[in-house]
C-alpha positions in Angstrom: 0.0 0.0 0.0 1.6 3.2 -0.8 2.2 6.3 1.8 -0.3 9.0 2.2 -0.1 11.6 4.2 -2.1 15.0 5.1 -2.4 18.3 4.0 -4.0 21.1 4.9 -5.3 24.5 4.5 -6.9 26.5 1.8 -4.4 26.8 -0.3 -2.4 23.8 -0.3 -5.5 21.8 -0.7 -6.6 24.1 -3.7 -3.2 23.7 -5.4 -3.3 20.0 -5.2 -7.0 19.7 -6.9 -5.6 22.4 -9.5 -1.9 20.4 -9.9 -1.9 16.9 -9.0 -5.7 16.1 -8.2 -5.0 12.1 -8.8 -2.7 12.4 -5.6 -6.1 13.1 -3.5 -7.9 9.8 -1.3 -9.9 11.7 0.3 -11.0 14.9 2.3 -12.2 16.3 5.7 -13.7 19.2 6.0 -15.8 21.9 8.6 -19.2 20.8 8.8 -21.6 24.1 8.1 -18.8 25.9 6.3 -20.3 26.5 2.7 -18.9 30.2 2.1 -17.1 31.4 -1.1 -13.8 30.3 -0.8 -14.6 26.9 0.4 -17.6 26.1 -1.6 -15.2 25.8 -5.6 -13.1 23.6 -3.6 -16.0 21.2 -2.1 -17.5 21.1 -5.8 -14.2 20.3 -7.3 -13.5 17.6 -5.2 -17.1 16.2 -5.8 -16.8 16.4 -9.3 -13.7 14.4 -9.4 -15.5 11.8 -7.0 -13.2 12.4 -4.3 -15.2 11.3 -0.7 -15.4 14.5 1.3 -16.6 13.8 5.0 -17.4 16.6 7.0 -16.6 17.0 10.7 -16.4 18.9 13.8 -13.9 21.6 14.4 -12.6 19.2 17.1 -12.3 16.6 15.0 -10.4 18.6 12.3 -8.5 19.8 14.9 -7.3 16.4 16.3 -6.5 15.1 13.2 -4.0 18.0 12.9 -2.5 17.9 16.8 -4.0 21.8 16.4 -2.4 23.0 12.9 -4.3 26.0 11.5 -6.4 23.5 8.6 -8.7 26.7 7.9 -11.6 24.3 8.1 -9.9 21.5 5.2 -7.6 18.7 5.5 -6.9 16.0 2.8 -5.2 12.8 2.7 -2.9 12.8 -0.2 -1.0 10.1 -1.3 2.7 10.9 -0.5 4.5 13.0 -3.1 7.6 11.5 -4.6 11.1 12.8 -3.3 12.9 14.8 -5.7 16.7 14.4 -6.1 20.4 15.1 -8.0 18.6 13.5 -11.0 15.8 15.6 -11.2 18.1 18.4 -10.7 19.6 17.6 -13.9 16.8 17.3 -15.9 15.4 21.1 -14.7 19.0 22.4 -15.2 18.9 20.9 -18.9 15.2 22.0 -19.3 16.6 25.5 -18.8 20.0 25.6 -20.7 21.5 29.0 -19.7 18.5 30.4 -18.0 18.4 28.4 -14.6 17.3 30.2 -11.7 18.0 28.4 -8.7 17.4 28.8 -4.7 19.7 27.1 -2.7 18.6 26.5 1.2 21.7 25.7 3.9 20.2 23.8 6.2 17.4 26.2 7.0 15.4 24.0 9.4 12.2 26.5 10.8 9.0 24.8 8.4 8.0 28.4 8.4 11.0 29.7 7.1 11.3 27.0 4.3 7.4 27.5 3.3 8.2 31.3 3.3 11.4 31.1 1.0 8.6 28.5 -1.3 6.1 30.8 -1.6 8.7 33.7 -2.8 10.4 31.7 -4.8 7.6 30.6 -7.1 6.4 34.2 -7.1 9.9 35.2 -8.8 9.5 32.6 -10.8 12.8 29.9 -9.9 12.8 26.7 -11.2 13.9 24.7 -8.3 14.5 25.2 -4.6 17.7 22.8 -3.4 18.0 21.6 0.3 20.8 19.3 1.8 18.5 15.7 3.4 20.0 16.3 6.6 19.8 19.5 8.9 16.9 20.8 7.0 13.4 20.9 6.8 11.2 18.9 4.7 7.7 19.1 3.2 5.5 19.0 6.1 2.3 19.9 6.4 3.1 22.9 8.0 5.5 24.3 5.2 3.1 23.0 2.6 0.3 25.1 4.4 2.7 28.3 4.7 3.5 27.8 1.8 0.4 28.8 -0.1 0.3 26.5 -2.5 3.2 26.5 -4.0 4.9 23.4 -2.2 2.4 22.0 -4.3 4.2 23.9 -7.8 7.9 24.0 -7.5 10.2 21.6 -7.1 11.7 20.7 -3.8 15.1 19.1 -4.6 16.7 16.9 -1.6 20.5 16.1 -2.2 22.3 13.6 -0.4 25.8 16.4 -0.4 25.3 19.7 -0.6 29.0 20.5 -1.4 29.1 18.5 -4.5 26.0 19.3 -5.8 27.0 23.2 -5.5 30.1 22.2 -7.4 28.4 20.4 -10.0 26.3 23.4 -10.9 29.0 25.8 -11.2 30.7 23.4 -13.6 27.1 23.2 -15.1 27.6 27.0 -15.8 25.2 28.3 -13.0 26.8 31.0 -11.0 26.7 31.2 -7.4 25.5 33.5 -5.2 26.1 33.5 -1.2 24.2 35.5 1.0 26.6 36.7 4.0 26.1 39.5 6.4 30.2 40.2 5.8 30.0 40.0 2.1 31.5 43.7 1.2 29.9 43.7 -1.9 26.1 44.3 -1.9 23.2 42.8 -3.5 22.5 45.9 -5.9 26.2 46.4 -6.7 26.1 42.9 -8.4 25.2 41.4 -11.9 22.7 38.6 -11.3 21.9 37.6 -14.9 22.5 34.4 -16.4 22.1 31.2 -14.8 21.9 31.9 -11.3 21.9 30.1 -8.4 21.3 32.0 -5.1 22.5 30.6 -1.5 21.0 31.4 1.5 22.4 30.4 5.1 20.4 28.9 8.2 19.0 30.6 10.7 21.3 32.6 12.8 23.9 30.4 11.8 24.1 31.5 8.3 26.5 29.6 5.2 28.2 26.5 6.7 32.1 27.3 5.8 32.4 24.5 2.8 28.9 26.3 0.8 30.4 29.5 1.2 33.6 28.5 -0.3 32.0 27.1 -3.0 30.1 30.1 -3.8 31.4 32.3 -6.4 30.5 35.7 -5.1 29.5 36.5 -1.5 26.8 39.6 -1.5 25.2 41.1 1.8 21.9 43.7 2.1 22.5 46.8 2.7 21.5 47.5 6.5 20.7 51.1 7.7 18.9 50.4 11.1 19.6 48.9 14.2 19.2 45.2 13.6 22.3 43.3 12.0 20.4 40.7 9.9 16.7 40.0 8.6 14.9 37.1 8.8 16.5 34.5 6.1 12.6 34.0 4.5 12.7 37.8 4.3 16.2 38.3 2.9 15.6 35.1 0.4 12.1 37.8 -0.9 14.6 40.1 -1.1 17.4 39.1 -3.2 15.1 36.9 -5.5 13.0 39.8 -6.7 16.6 41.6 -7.4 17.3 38.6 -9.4 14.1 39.0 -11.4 14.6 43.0 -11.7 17.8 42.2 -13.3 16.8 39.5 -15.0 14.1 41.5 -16.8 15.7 44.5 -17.3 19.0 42.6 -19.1 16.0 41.0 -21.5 14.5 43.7 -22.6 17.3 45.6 -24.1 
């Protein structure tokens, strides 16, 4: 029998009907909850055939130890986990215009559903974590998320060293995130393939990612704090990417 496993709010529920709606068994949701955002989801999941029980806010709530489900939960079956290969096929898929986001062992499910969310906003192709020391899909990042756990790839690779060296020698540059970095974000040319590197929380890039990124770049901070939250500075330096990005295809 294969794995399932549960998902839940809104979003993530509604991205999986739009996305991958043969992954679906089946779906609780809040009994007497009928209003306009839930109601399309309901029908969808009719229409397909999909069995939608409905249920007490308790019982919603139990069957999430107290996650916010926003009144829907499904039971999906387990998505496959993404890896080095299917790295290779995305960076072939986009010969010369990769755009990459490369998480070092950020571990906070908020965080990692934050940095998903941006980084299919700005449009990146694939969003690389190291298996170990890092969050995975939970139902808590998918929910954060927004529904785009559900839309860009999650790749999980077995060595984050070598995997950052095989991309450079792929012919995507990289880009390191570090509070230190003299250079700044807007003083730098992020065109081409690019992969961008962000660092843990609090702990930022481990020694052996930073030395194999090719430029280290920091934010420019003017206030009192001496770093930003890494979902925050990932928003950040991805939508640089796509201003530069846009700007260097228009001429």
């Amino acid at each position: 029998m294969s794995k399932s496993e549960l998902i839940y709010g809104i979003h993530a529920v509604e991205a999986t009907l739009e996305n991958n709606p043969e992954r679906i068994i089946e779906v609780y949701a809040l009994k007497g909850r009928q209003d306009e955002r839930m109601l399309p989801i309901i029908q969808g999941l009719q229409r397909l055939g999909v069995s939608v029980q409905f249920m007490q806010r308790k019982a919603l709530d139990d069957k999430t130890d107290g996650g916010q489900h926003q009144g829907i939960i499904a039971r999906v079956k387990a998505a496959p986990v993404l890896n080095e290969g299917d790295l290779d096929d995305i960076l072939k898929a986009n010969d010369g215009s990769a755009f990459l986001l490369i998480l070092d062992g950020v571990t906070d499910p908020h965080n990692l559903g934050a940095c998903l969310r941006s980084a299919d906003a700005a449009g990146v192709h694939a969003v690389v974590v190291p298996k170990d020391k890092s969050a995975s899909l939970t139902p808590t990042v998918r929910k954060v998320a927004c529904g785009a756990a559900e839309s860009i790839p999650l790749i999980q690779v077995t060595n984050l060293a070598r995997t950052l060296r095989e991309l450079k020698e792929a012919g995507v540059w990289l880009y390191g995130a570090a509070g230190e970095a003299t250079q700044t974000l807007y003083e730098t040319k992020l065109t081409g393939p690019v992969g961008l590197v962000m660092g843990a929380e609090g702990a930022g890039l481990r020694r052996l990612t930073r030395e194999h990124c090719d430029e280290l770049i920091s934010l420019p901070m003017a206030g009192s704090v001496s770093s930003l939250n890494v979902s925050v500075a990932t928003g950040i330096c991805l939508f640089e990417v796509v201003r530069q990005r846009a700007g260097y295809q228009a001429k």
